[in-house]
N, C-alpha and C positions, 0 to 999 in steps of 0.2 A: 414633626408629625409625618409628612414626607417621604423622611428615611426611615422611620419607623413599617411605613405601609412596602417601601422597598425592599427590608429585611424578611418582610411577611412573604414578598411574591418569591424571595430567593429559598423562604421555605419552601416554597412548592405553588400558593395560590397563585391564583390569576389576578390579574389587577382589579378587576371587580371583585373577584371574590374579598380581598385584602381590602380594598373601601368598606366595603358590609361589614366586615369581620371587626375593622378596627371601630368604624360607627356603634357596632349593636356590643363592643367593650365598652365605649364611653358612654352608650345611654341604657345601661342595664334592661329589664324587661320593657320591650318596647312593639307596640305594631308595625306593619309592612311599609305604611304609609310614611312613619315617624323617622325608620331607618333610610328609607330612600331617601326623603328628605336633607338627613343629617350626612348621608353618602353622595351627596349631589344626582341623585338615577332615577331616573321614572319605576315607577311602582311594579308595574310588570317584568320587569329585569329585575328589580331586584328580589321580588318574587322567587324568579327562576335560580338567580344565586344563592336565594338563603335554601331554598331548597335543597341545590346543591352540598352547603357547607351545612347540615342539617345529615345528608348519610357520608359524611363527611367527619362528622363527630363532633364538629365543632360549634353548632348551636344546636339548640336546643326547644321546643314549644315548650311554652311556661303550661306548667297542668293544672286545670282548677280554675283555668280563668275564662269568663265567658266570649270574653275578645280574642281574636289567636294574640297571641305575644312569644315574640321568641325573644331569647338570651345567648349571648355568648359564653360556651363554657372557658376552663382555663387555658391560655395560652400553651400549657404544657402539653395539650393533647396534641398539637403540632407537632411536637418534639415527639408523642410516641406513635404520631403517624410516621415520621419520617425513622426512627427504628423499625417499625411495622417492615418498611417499604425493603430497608436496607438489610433485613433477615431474610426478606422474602426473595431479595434479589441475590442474595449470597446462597441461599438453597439451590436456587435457579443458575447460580451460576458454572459449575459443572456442564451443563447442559449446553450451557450460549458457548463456552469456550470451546466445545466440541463442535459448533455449528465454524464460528471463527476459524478451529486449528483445519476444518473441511475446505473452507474459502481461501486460503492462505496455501495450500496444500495445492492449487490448481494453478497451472503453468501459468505465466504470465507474460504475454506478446507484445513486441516491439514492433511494426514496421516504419522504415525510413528508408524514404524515396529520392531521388536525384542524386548527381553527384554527389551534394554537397553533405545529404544524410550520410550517403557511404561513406563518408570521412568523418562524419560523427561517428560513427557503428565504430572506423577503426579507432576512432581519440577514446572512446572511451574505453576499450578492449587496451588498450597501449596504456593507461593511468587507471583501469582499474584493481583496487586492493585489496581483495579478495584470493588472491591467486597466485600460489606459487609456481604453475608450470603450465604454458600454453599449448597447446595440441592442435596442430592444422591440417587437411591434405586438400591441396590446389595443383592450378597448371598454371604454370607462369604464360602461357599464351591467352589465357584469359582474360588478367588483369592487363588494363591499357595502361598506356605511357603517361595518361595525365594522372594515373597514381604514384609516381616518382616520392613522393612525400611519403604515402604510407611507410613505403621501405623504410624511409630516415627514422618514422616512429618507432615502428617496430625495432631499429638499431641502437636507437635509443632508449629502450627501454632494457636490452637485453642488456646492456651497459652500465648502466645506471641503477637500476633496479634488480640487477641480477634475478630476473624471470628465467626461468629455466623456459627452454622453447626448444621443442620438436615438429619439425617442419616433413610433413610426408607427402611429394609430389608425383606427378603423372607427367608422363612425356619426355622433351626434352630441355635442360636449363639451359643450355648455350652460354655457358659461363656467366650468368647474370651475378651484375657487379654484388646484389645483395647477399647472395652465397660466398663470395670471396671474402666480404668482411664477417659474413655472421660465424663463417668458419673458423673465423680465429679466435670466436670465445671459446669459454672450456661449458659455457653452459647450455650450451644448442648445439643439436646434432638434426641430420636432414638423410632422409630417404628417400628411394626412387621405387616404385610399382613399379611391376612386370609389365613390359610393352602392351599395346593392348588397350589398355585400362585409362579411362580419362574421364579430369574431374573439371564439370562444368562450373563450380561455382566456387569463390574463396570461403572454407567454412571452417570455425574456428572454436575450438572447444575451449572455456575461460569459467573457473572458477561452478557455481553451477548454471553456465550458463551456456548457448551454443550461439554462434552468429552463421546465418548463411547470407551470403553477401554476392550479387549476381553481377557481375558487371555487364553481361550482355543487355538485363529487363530492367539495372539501372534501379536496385535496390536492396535495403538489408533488411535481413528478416531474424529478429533478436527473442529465442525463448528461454526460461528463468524455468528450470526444472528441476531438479535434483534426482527424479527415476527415470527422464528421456537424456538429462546429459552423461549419467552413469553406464547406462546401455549405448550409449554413442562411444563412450571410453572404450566400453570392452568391446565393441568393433574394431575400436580404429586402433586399439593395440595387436587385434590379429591381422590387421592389415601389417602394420608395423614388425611383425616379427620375422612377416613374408618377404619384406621389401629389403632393397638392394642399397647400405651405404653406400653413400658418392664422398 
């Protein structure tokens, strides 16, 4: 009986409602009094439920009778509420997935703080699979020496994963060791901006996404856009067109 009243609440009732529902099946036309009883519920609750399962469709007042008596109709009318519900919601649903494709469509913000987030920001930028070719422009005087690690990710990745990686810097490299080795793939190339020009922050265009990563305020700041990282492309390639192979 049990899982019977369990199969009822997975149609849709409540647990109360499913005690009444299956009580006022086993005692055909019955009073208020009679069903609470055989439902275990005090009379004014269950009042309030059969009422309920009453515009509900699934009981009924017996007509004709001078005592109220309700009945249970057939168990199938569950089945054509739950069509009912599942037309109603397939009409509607055009509508709800344009609310969804709205919410889904709006940038989506990462920050990560300390050190140790900006080594997250870079692990996952260096093992993410979304992306064939990474786009950066930094100043190597920005990044400190206790980033010695990112370099080796980013090397290995260019390595291994044959990421395509275009590096666009500001300033001066001073033969930084990670230019020595990233130069000898064939799939990274690295530019120099016109004197002048300097980039406070390591920011990094990946897939659709942009990381800006601050070493000075010791944070990274991660947005998921597809129309603010597209407009960052087509800057940073007219930077790129301007700038000075090394």
């Amino acid at each position: 009986m049990d899982v019977l009243k369990k199969q009822l609440e997975q149609a849709g009732l409540t647990e109360r409602e499913a005690a009444i529902y299956f009580a006022s099946l086993q005692l055909g036309p019955a009073s208020v009094l009679v069903i609470a009883k055989k439902a275990n519920m005090k009379r004014p609750t269950a009042y309030l439920v059969l009422d309920e399962l009453v515009r509900k469709g699934l009981v009924s007042l017996v007509p004709k009778e001078k005592r109220k008596l309700f009945i249970a109709l057939s168990p199938e009318r569950i089945i054509e509420n739950l069509e009912e519900k599942s037309r109603s919601l397939r009409e509607a649903l055009p509508d709800i997935m344009n609310l969804f494709k709205d919410r889904s469509a709006q940038p989506k913000i990462q920050m990560l703080e300390s050190g140790e987030g900006m080594m997250n920001a870079y692990r996952e930028i260096t093992t993410f699979k979304g992306h064939k070719e990474i786009m950066t422009f930094f100043s190597f005087e920005v990044i400190g020496p206790e980033f010695q690690k990112m370099w080796d990710l980013f090397l290995d990745m260019y390595k291994k994963h044959r990421v395509a990686g275009r590096d666009l810097i500001a300033g001066d490299p001073k033969q930084h060791p990670f230019i020595k080795e990233a130069k000898r793939m064939l799939n990274y190339q690295i530019r120099q901006v016109a004197p002048g020009f300097q980039f406070f922050s390591d920011s990094i265009i990946y897939g659709n996404k942009v990381a800006f990563i601050s070493h000075k305020k010791r944070f990274a700041l991660i947005i998921e856009s597809e129309d603010i990282v597209n407009s960052l492309r087509t800057l940073w390639e007219l930077a790129w067109q301007s700038a000075r192979p090394l």
